[in-house]
N, C-alpha and C positions, 0 to 999 in steps of 0.2 A: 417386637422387643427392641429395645431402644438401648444399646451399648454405646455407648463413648471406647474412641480406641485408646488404650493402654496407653500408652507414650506421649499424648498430650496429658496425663492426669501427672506426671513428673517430668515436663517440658525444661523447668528448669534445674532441672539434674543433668551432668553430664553423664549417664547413664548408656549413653547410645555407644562413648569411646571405648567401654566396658563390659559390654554385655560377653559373655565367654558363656564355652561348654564347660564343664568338670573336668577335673583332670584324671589321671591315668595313674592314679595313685590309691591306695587302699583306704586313706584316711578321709580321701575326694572322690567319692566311688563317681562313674561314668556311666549317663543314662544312656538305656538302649532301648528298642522299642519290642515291647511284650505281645506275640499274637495269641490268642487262644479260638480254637474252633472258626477261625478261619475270620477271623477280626479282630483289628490291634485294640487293646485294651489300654480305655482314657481312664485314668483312674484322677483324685485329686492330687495326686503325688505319682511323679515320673518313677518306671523301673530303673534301678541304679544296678551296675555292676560294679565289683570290687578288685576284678581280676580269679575273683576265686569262684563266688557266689553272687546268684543274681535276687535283688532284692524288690518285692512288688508289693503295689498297696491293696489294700484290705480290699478293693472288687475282682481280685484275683478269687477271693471266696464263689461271692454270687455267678461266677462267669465259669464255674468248673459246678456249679449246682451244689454248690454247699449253703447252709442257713447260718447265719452267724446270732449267737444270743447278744443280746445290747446289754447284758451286765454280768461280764466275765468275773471270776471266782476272784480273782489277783491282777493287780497291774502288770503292766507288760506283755499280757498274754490276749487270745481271743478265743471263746469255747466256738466251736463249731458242731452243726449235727448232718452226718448223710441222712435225706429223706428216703430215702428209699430202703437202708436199710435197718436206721434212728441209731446208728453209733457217734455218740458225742467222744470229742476227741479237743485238747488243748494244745494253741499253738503259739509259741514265744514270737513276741517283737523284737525289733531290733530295729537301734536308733540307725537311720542313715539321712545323712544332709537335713538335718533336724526333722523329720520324719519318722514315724512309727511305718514301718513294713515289715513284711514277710519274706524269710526266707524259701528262694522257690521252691526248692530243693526238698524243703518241709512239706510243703502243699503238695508238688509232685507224689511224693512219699506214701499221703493219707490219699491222695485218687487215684493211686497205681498209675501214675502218666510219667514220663519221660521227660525231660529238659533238652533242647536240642539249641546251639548256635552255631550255625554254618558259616564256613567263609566267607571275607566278602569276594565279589567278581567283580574280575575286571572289567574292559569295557569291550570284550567279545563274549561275555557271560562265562569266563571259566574261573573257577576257583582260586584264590591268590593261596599257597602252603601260609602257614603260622600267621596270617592277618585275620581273625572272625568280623564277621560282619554286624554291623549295628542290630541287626534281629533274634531274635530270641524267643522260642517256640515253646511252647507248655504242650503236649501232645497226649491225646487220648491213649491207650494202649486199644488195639482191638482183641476181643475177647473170641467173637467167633462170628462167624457166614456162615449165612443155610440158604437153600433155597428150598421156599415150603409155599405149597399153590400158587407158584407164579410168581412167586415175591423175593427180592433179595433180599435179606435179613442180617444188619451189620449188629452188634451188639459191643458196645465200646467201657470202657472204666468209666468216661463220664459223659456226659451227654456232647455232639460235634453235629454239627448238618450233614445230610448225606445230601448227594443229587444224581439222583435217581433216572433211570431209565426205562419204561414200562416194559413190560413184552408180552404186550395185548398184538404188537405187529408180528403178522403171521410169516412177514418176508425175508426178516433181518435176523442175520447167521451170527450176525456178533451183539452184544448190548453190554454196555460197562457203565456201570456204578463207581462213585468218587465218593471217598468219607473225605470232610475235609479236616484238619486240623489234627488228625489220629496219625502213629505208627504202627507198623504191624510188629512183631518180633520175628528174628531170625530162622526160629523152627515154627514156625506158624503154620497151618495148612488148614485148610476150611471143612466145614463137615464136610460127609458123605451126603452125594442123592440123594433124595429120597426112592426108594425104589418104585414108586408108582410117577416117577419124574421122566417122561421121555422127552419134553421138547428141549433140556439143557444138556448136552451131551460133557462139559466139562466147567469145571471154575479155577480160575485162579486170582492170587491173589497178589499185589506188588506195591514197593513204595514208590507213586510216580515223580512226588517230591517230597520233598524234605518233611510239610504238612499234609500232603496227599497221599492216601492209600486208595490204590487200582484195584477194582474187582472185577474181570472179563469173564462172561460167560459166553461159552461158545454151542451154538444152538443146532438144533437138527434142521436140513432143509425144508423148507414148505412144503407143504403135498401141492399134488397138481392141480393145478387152478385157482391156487389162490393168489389175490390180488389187492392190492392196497381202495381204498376210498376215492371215489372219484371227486379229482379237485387234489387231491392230498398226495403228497411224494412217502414213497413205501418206505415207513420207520418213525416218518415225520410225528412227533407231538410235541407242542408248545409247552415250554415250561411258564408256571406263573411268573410273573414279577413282581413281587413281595417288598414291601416296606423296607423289608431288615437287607433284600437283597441291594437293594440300592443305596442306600447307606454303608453296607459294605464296600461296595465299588468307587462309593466316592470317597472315601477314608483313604484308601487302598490307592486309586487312579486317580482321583481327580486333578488335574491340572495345577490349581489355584494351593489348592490344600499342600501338593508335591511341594511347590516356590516357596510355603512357608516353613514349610520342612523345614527344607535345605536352608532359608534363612535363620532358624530357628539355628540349627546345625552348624552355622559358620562361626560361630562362640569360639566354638574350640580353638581355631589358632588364634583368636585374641586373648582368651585364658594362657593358651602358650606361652604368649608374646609376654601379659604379667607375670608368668614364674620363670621367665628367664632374665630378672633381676636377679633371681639368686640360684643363677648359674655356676658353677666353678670355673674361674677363668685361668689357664696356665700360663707364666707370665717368665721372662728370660730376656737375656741380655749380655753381652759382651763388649767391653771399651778398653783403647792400648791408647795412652797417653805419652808423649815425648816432651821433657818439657827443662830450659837449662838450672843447672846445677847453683845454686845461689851460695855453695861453699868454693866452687871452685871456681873462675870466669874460664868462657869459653867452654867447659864440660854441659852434658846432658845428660840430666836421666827420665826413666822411662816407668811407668807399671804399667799392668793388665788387670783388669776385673771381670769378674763373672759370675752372675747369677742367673736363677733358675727358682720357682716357687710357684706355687696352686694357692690360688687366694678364692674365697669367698664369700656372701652376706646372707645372714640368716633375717628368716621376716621379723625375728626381735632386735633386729639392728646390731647386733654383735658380727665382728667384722672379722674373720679370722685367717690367718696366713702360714706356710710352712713352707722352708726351701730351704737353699744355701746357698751362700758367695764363699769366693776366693778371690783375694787381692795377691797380687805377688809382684815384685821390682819395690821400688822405693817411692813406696805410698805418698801424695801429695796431701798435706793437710785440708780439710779436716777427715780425710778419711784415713782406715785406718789398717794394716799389713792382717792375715792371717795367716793358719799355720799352713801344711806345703798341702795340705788337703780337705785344705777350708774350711768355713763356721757355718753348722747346721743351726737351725731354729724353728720354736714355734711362737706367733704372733697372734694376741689377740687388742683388739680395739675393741671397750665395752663403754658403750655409753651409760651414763647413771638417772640423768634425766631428761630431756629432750631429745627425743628418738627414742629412747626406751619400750620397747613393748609395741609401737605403732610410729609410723614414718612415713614418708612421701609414696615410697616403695612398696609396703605389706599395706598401706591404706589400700593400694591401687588396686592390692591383687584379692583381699578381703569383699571389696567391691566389684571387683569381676567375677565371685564366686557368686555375689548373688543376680548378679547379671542371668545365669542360667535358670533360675527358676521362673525368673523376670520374663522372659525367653520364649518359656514353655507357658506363662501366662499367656502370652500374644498369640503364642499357637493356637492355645485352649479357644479363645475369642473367637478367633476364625475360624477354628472348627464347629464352633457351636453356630455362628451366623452359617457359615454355609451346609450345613447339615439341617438347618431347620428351614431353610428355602428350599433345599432337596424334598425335604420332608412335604412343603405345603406345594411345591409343580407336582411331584408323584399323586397327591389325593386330590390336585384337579385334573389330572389322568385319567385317575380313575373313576372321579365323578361325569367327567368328559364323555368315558367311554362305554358305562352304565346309560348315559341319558341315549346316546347311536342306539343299544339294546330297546331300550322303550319306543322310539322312534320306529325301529324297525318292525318290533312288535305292532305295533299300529298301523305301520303301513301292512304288515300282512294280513290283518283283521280286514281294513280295506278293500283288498284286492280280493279276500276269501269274497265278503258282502256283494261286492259288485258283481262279480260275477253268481254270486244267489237271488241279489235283485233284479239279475239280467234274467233267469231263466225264471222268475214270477212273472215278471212281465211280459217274457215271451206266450206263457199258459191266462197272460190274463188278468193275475192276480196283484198284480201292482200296477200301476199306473206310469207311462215312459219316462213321464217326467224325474221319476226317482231313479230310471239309469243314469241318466245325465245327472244327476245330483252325486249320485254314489261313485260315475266315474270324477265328477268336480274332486271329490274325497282326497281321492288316490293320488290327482296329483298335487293337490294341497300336502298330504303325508308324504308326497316325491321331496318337496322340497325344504319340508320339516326335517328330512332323513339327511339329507345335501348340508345342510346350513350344520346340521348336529355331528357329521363328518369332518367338515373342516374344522368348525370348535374341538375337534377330538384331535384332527392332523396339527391346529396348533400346538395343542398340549403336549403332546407328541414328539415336536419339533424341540418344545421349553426341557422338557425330560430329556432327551438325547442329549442335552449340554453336559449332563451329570452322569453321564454313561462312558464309564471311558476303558479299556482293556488293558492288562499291567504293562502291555508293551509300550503305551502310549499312542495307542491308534483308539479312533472311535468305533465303539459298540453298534453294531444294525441295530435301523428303529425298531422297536416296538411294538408290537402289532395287539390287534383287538384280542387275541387268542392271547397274548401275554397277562393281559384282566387276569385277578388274585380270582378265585372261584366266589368265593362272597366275603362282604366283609362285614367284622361283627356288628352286632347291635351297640349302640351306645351307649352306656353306661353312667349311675351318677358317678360324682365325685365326693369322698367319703372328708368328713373334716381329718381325722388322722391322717390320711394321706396329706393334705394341704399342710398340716402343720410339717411334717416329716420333712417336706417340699420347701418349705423355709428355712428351716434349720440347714438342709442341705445347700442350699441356697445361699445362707450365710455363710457357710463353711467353704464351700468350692467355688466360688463367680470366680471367675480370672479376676476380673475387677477391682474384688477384695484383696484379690492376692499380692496384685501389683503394686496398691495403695502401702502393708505392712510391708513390701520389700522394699517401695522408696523411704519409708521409716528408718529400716533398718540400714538403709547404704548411706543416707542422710547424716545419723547416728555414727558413722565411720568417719565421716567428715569434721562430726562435731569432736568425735575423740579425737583428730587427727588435730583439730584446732587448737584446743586445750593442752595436748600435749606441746606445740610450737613455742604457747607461751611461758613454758620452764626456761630456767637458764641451761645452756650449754655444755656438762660437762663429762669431759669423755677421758675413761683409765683406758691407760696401754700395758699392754707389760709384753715382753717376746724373751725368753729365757732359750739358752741353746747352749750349742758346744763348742769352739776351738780347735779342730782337731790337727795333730800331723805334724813335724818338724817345726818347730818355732810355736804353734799352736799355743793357749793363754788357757784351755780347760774350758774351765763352764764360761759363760757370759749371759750376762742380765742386761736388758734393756727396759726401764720403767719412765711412765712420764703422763702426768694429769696435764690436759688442755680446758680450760672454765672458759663461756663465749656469755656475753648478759648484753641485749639487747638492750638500749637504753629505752626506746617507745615501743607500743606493741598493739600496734595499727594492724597492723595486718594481720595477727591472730584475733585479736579482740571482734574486726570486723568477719571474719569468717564464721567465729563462734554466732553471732548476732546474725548473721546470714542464714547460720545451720540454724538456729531457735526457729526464725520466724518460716522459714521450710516445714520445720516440723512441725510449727502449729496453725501454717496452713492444711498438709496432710490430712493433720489430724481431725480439721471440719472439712476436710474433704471425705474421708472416711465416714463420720457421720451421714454426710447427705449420702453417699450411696449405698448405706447401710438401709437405708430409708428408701430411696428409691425404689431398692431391689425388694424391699418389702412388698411392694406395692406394685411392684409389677408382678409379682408371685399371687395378690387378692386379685389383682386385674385378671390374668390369666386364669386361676381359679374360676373368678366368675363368669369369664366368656366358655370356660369348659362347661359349666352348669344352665349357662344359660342356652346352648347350642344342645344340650341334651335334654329340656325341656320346651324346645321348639321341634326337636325332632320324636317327641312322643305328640305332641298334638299332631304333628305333620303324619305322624304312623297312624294315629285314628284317622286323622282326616283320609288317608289313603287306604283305609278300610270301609270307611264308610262312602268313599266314590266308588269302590268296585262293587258293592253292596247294590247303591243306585244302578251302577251302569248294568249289572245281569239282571234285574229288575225292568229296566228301561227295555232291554233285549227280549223280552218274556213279553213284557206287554207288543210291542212292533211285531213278534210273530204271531201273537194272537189277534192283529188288527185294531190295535188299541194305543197304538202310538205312531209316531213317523219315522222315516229316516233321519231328517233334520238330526233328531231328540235321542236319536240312538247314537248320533256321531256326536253331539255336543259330551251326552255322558260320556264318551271314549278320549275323546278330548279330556276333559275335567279328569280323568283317573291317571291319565299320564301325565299332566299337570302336575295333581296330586304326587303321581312316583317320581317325575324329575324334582320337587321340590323335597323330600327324601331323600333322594340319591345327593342332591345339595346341601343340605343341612347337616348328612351325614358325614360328606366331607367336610364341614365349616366343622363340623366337632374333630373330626379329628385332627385338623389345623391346630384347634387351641389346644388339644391332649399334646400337639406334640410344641405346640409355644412354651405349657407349661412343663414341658420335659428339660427345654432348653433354660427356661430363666430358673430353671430349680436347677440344673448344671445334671441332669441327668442322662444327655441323649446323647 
């Protein structure tokens, strides 16, 4: 898939001195990141907080296992249906940072789950009192634990991963089960026994984190003499490594993904940095002047002044002030005496046309606002290039480690052979030359086996890049026992889904996204332009009091300032500057509207065409096994050679490696086209 990075497609935007977070205000809610079942949730719109309520886009549905109808009854709303139990229910939108999302709170509601944000920690991992942390949890409730033949049995409001423990090991006194992404409630306690249950002597239940609910069961001793697997440490079983596990980890750890994070993250004090233009700033003063008498020669007089006031600038450019002075001694002109306990006032400065409504200032800060979705575009890019290279090392892992299987298998047919044509030979019934042939075999599949190991220990090595543990330390490799138990067949690709895949596709690419927010920041510019070239004119007016011994009562201050640029060079060229931005965009938009088309027929067809290689590859690998127990039938009955028996053993593993590769070339492109449709 062929991305262009974000920030060259608006190179000539000053975009990069403005990129900001959200601010911390109810009107600019602040994205936070949303886990559900124990993976953050990308949706095409960031979760926003308000301070009150946390607000999520519309995959908060599919990700809690609800179905959403595509033609809700009324705007603003979304029907949803549980499958499981088919109660439809409707759920309000609500506008945030020009987005339609969901209140969590509502979702929450309708799956019986919980809303959780925990503090953030410090940097010895302890809890900071009244600071929450950027995360925000959607949590199962658990409903109930049983343990029934051997099984631990979680049963949650909505669907969460469990990871599981067997206890098929006859040695191990303790075994705990992990839901992820669930909490338990306070009075919870798990079934009873079952009374024909002796090997679990108790269960309990606990929240180990925040997303984690603990289930320990505590088991009876082993009887005597039993013993673990030779070769295997007593308790030991492999869990798979799954697709979805590893995408997990790298969302969650990965290194690369983390730096974009946190660069993503560091908006926020440059948004800061924008709204503290219109900061309130407190402003004071005191002066004692001594200065001679021009009535008398030789005499001197003296006053004192003192002010005090709060000034500030709103983003429509209205400029507003309140305080008070006192003048006291004998005022120098042009100022002017007050009364013994000063002149209170309020001051405003309103412009009427030039600044009005947009300025140097609220341009800036307008423009940092969309900096942040700008932000989370980049992020999305990167997430999606490194989630789909995760995606294509893991499935040649696992085609990697599939083909050692076949390999191995072969060499054990071998070695069975050789040693069956050794003991024909010995009776007579073969001829020696076929030991020596059958031991050639063996070590030929030695070093078939050897060559198919280290193509597996690379892949191995490429996958540990993408294994990382939330501490920031690397994950132990891998091992052959980690292999998913099978993976499915391949499947066509249906035309509805490819159309669905473009529309989405057109709707979510970061690409797209970035293209209409340099429009729109561009657009800020232009207003900013247009507006410069009005003339200049700014009403004051500050009305106040007098108050106090000598004091004058009310007092007005009024006064229009007109400012008219004679040329208008420098707005005129900005305007013409912000045009021709725009309509380049705008055929930039185009072609990659176009592109992305095209790479969604592309991807489609490499999905269709890798699953109509791997059906001929599936006959073909039915029809070599066919031959080769054929070929074996006839050699026992003296009607064929060894040669002819190894060649077919050869051709069928062939045949399966070439399967086990095609299988993975398909699911490369199911997960290419997950990516260029913005789905993975």
């Amino acid at each position: 898939m062929r991305i262009r990075p974000l920030l060259t497609l608006i190179s000539t935007l000053p975009v990069a001195t403005l990129l900001a977070a959200p601010p911390l205000y109810a009107d600019s809610p602040l994205p936070v990141r949303l886990q559900i079942a124990g993976m953050e949730l990308r949706g095409a719109a960031p979760a926003l907080f308000d301070g009150k309520e946390t607000y999520a886009p519309l995959e908060v549905l599919s990700a809690v296992g609800l179905e959403v109808e595509k033609t809700p009854r009324k705007q603003g709303a979304v029907v949803v249906t549980d499958p499981d139990s088919g109660k439809r229910s409707e759920l309000r939108l609500t506008k945030r940072a020009g987005k339609s999302l969901l209140p969590l709170s509502e979702v929450a509601r309708l799956v019986e789950g919980d809303v959780e944000r925990p503090a953030r920690l410090d940097k010895d991992g302890t809890p900071v009192p009244a600071k929450p942390g950027d995360w925000v949890y959607l949590l199962a409730r658990v409903r109930s634990v049983q343990v029934t033949e051997g099984t631990v049995r979680i049963d949650t409001t909505f669907p969460v991963p469990v990871r599981n423990a067997p206890l098929e090991d006859e040695t191990a006194l303790q075994v705990t089960v992990e839901c992820v992404g669930a909490a338990v409630p306070e009075s919870f306690s798990p079934a009873p026994l079952p009374p024909d249950e002796r090997r679990v002597r108790a269960v309990a239940v606990s929240q180990a984190r925040v997303d984690v609910v603990r289930v320990t069961l505590d088991l009876a001793a082993p009887p005597a003499g039993a013993c673990a697997e030779p070769g295997e440490p007593a308790g030991a079983q492999a869990e798979p490594l799954l697709l979805d596990d590893v995408l997990r980890q790298v969302q969650g750890n990965y290194p690369k993904l983390s730096a974009a994070d946190a660069e993503r993250r560091t908006a926020a004090a440059k948004l800061r940095e924008k709204q503290g233009f219109f900061d309130p700033v407190l402003t004071g003063g005191s002066e004692f002047t001594r200065f001679p008498d021009s009535d008398k020669l030789g005499a001197l007089k003296s006053f004192s002044a003192t002010f005090a006031g709060v000034e500030f600038l709103t983003p429509y450019g209205i400029k507003v002030i309140t305080g008070g002075r006192r003048h006291d001694g004998s005022v120098k002109s042009p100022l002017s005496p007050t009364g013994s306990t000063g002149e209170y006032f309020v001051g405003v400065k309103l412009p009427l046309l030039a600044g009005a409504g947009i300025n140097e200032k609220s341009a800036a800060l307008r423009q940092s606002r969309l900096g942040v979705p700008l932000a989370d575009s980049e992020f999305d890019l990167t997430r999606i290039e490194v989630l789909l290279k995760a995606a294509n090392v893991y499935w040649d892992w696992v085609a990697a480690g599939r083909r050692v299987d076949v390999a191995r298998n072969l060499l054990g047919l071998a070695r069975v052979r050789a040693q069956a044509v050794r003991e024909r030979a010995e009776l007579g019934d073969l001829p020696l030359i076929d030991v020596t042939e059958a031991n050639q075999e063996v070590q030929r599949r030695i070093e078939g086996l050897q060559k198919s190991e280290r193509e597996w220990q690379k892949e191995t090595f490429k996958l540990s890049v993408f294994l990382w543990n939330a501490d920031g330390t690397p994950m132990p490799l891998p091992t052959l026992a980690n292999l998913p138990p099978a993976t499915p067949p391949a499947g066509a690709l249906e035309d509805e889904r490819v159309e669905d895949g473009r529309s989405l596709a057109l709707e979510r690419r970061p690409e797209l996204q970035a293209l209409t927010l340099a429009q729109r920041f561009t657009r800020v510019s232009l207003d900013l332009a247009r507006n410069q070239r009005l003339p200049a004119i700014d009403l004051s007016l500050a009305p106040g009091v007098d108050t106090g011994f000598g004091g004058a009562g009310g007092t007005l201050k009024a006064g229009v300032s007109v400012g008219l640029p004679l040329r208008q060079r420098t707005a005129e060229g900005r305007i013409q500057e912000a045009r021709l931005k725009l309509e380049k965009l705008e055929l930039d938009q185009q072609l990659e509207r176009q592109r992305i088309v095209t790479e969604v027929a592309d991807a489609a067809s490499a999905v269709r065409q890798a699953y109509q290689r791997y059906v001929a590859a599936a006959e073909e690998l039915s029809l070599a096994r066919r031959l080769e127990q054929g070929e074996r039938d006839r050699f026992d009955l003296g009607d064929s050679t060894l040669f002819l028996v190894n060649q077919r053993e050869r051709a069928t593993a062939e045949a399966a490696v070439k399967v086990i590769t095609i299988q993975a070339e398909y699911e490369q492109a199911l997960a290419l086209f997950r990516a260029v449709t913005a789905q993975i």
